[in-house]
C-alpha positions in Angstrom: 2.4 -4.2 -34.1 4.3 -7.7 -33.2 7.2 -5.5 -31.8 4.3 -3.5 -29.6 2.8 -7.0 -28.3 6.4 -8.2 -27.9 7.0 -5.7 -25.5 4.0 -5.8 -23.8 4.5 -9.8 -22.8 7.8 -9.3 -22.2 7.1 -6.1 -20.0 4.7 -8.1 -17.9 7.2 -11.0 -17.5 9.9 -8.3 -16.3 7.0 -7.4 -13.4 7.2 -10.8 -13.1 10.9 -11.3 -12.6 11.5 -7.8 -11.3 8.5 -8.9 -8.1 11.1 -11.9 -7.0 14.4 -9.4 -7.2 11.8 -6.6 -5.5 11.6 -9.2 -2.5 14.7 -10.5 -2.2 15.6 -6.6 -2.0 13.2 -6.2 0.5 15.5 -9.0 2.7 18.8 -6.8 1.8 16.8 -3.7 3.3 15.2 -4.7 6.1 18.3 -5.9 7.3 20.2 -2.9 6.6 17.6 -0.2 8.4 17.9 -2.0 11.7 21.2 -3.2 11.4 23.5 -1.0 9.2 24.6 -4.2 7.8 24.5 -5.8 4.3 23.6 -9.9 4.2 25.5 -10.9 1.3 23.9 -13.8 2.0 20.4 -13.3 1.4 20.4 -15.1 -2.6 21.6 -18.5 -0.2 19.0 -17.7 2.1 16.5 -17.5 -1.1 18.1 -21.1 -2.3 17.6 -22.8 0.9 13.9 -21.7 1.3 13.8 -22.8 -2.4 15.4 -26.4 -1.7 13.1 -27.2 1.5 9.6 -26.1 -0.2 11.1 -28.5 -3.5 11.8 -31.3 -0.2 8.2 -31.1 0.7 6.3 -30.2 -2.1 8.0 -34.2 -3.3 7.5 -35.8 0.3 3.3 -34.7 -0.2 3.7 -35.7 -3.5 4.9 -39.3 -2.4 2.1 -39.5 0.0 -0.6 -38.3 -1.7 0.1 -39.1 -5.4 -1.3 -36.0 -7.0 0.0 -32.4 -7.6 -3.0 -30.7 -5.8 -3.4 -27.3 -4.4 -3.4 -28.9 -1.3 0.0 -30.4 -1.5 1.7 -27.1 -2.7 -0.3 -25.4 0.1 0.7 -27.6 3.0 4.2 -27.0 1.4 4.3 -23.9 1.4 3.3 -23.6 5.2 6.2 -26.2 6.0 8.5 -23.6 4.1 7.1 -20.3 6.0 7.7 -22.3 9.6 11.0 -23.2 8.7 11.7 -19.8 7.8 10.8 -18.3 11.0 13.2 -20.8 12.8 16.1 -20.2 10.1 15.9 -16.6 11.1 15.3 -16.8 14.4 19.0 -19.2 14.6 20.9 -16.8 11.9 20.0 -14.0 15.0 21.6 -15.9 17.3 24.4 -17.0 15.2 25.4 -14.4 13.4 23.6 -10.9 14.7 24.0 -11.6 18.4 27.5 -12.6 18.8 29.0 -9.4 16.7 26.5 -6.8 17.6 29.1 -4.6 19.1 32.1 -5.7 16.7 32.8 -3.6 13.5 30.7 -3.5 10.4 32.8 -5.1 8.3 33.3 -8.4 11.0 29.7 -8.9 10.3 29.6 -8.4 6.7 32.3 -11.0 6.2 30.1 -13.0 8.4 27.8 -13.1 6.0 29.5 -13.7 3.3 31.2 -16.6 5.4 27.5 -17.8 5.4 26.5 -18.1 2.4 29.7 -20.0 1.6 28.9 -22.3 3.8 24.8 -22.6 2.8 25.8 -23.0 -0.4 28.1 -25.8 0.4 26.0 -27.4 2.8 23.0 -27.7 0.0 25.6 -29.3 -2.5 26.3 -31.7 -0.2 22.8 -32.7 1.1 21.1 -32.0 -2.3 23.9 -33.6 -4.4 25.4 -32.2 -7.4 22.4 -32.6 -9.9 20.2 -29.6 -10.7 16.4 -30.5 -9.6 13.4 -29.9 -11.3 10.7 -28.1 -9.3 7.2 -28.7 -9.5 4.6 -25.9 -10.1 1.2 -25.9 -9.5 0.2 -24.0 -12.2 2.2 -26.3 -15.5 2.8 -24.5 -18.6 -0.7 -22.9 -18.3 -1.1 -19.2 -20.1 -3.9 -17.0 -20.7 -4.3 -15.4 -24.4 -5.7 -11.6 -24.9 -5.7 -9.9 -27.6 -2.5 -11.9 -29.0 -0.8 -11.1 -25.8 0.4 -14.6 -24.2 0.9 -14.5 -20.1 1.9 -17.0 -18.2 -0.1 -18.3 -15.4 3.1 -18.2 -13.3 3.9 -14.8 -13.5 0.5 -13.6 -13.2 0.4 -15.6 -10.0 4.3 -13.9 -8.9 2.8 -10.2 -9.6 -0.1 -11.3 -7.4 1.4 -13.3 -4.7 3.7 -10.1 -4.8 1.2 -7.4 -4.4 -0.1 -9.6 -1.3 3.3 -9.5 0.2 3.9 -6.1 0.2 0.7 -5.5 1.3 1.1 -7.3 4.2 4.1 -5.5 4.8 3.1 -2.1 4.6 0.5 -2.7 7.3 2.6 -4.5 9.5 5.3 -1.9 9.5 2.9 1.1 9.9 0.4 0.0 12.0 1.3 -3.2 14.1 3.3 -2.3 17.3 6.1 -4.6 16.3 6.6 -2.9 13.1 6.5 0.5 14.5 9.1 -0.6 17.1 11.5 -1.8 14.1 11.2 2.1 12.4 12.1 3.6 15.4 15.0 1.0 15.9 16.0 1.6 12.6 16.0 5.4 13.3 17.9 5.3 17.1 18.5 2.2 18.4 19.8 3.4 21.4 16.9 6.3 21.8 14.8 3.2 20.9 15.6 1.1 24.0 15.1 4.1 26.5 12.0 4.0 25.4 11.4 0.7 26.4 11.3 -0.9 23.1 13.1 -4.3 23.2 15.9 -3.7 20.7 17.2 -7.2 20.5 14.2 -8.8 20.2 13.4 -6.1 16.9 16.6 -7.3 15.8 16.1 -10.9 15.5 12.1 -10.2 14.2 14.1 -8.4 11.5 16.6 -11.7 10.4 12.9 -13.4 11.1 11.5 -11.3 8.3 14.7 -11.6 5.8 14.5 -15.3 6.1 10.7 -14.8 5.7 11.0 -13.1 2.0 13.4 -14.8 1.1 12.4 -18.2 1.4 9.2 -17.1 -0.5 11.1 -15.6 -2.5 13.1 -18.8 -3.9 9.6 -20.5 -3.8 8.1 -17.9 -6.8 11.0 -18.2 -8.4 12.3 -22.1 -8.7 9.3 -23.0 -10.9 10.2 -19.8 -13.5 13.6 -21.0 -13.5 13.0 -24.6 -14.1 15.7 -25.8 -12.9 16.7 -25.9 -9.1 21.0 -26.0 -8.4 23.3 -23.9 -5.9 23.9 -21.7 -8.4 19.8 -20.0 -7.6 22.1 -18.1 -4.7 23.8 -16.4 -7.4 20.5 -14.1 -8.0 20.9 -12.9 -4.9 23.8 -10.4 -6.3 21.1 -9.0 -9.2 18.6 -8.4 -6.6 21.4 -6.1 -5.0 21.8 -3.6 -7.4 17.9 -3.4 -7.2 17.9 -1.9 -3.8 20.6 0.1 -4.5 19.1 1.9 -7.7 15.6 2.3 -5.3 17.9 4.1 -2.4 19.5 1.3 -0.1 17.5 1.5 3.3 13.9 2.2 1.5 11.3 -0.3 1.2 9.5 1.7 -1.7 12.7 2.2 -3.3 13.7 -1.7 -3.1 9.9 -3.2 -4.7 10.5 -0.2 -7.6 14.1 -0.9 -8.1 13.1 -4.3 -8.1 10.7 -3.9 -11.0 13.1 -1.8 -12.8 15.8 -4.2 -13.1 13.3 -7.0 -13.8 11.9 -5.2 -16.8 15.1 -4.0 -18.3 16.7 -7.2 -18.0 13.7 -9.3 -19.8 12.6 -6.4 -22.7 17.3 -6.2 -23.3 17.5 -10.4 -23.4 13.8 -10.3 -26.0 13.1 -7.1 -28.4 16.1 -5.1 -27.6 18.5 -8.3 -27.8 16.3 -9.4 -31.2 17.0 -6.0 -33.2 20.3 -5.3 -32.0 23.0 -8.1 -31.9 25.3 -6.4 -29.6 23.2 -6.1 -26.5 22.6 -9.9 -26.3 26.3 -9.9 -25.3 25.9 -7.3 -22.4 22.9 -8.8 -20.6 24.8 -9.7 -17.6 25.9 -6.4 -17.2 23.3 -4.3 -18.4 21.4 -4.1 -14.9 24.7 -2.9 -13.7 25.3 0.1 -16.3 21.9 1.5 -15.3 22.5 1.2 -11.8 25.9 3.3 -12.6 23.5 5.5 -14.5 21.2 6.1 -12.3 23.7 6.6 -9.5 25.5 9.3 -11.3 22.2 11.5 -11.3 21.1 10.1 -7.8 23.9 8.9 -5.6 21.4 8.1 -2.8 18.7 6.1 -5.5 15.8 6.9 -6.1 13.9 7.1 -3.2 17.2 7.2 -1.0 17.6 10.6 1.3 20.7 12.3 1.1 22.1 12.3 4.8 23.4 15.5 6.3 26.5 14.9 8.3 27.3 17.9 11.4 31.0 19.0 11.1 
């Protein structure tokens, strides 16, 4: 019975987890459907957005003296405007300028990127990790035995919301339509009179977008805030992956996957059998391969049929 509950609370807490990675593959797809291109920079993306919410969640904090909802919420809103102008610069930066240059110019861009970010925060930030605040403590809600964090229960949520939004935008605002068909034929796209470089940067717009909120649902589960948050970026990648890379259904349940096998192998699994403790960092990884081997394209990804 303890084992069942165990894996029960730790199950949710992979939800949980597996939400934030489901996100931050959401950035990696969107990207890659309009662009053909992989940002190997979104996890620095996801640390930035993390670092400015922590800068003025403490500036409102200084002002006002107490950690209302109020003072995470006005945060928050700081974070989502600064997101849309990160993107909106990245576009210009690094989309724009090597639009018409090979695949791998940009991908190296990208990783040139979040080099740089990830400098660029050790320097402003400083060297110490930070601890970020959340609005919701140590609180947990008990049923039945089953212990669930506040937090996570407010990730799975705040989750559900986002891709909620998401889903309606890309299937029944004119924008979002306009990025499907880009993603389809961009050059069939523009003879139709869709702006195609505006969809493109609305596309960075949106990467920076998840990204940042992203880093935000996940600083507080982390406790700790450091350059190193970009890391998680590169977990989140096999996610999409494993869901089919290019699918936004296959990126929120790859997501999930990953975040629930990685939590139930590091509690129960971890517990019972010594050996898997030592493999956690590379467990994700071996399913992907798994996975793969059955389903090269993932599991929602379509197999592509190439004329000869």
């Amino acid at each position: 019975m303890e084992i069942f509950i165990g894996l029960i609370q730790e199950s949710i807490s992979g939800i949980a987890l597996g939400s934030i990675y489901a996100l931050i593959a959401l950035g990696f797809t969107l990207i890659y459907k309009a662009t053909e291109v992989v940002n190997f920079a979104q996890g620095e993306l996801m640390m930035v957005g993390a670092y400015i919410n922590f800068y003025f969640v403490t500036t409102f904090l200084a002002q006002s003296g107490e950690p209302t909802i109020g003072v995470f919420f006005l945060a928050f809103a700081g974070s989502i405007i600064f997101s849309f102008v990160f993107g909106w610069v990245l576009d210009w930066v690094i989309n724009r300028p090597l639009k018409d240059e090979p695949i791998f110019s940009v991908i190296m861009a990208t990783i040139s990127l979040s080099i740089i970010l990830r400098a660029l925060v050790a320097i402003i930030a400083g060297p110490m990790s930070l601890i970020p605040y959340s609005p919701f403590g140590n609180r947990v809600l008990s049923l039945n035995g089953i212990i669930i964090s506040a937090l996570d229960l407010s990730i799975i949520f705040s989750a559900i919301v986002l891709v909620t939004i998401f889903y309606y935008f890309f299937n029944k605002t004119k924008w979002g339509i306009a990025m499907q068909a880009t993603s389809e034929d961009p050059v069939a796209a523009q003879l139709m009179g869709i702006p195609v470089k505006r969809v493109y940067g609305l596309v960075w717009i949106f990467s920076a977008l998840v990204a940042t909120i992203s880093g935000i649902l996940l600083a507080p589960r982390m406790s700790l805030l450091d350059t190193s948050m970009g890391f998680l970026g590169l977990k989140a990648f096999p996610a999409a992956v494993l869901g089919g890379f290019g699918s936004i259904a296959g990126a929120i349940v790859g997501g999930i996957i990953m975040g629930v096998i990685e939590t139930i192998s590091m509690g129960t699994l971890s517990f019972h059998f010594k050996w898997i403790k030592e493999m956690n960092d590379i467990i994700v990884w071996i399913v992907l391969i798994a996975v793969l081997m059955v389903k090269p394209d993932g599991l929602f990804g379509e197999e592509k049929v190439k004329k000869v």
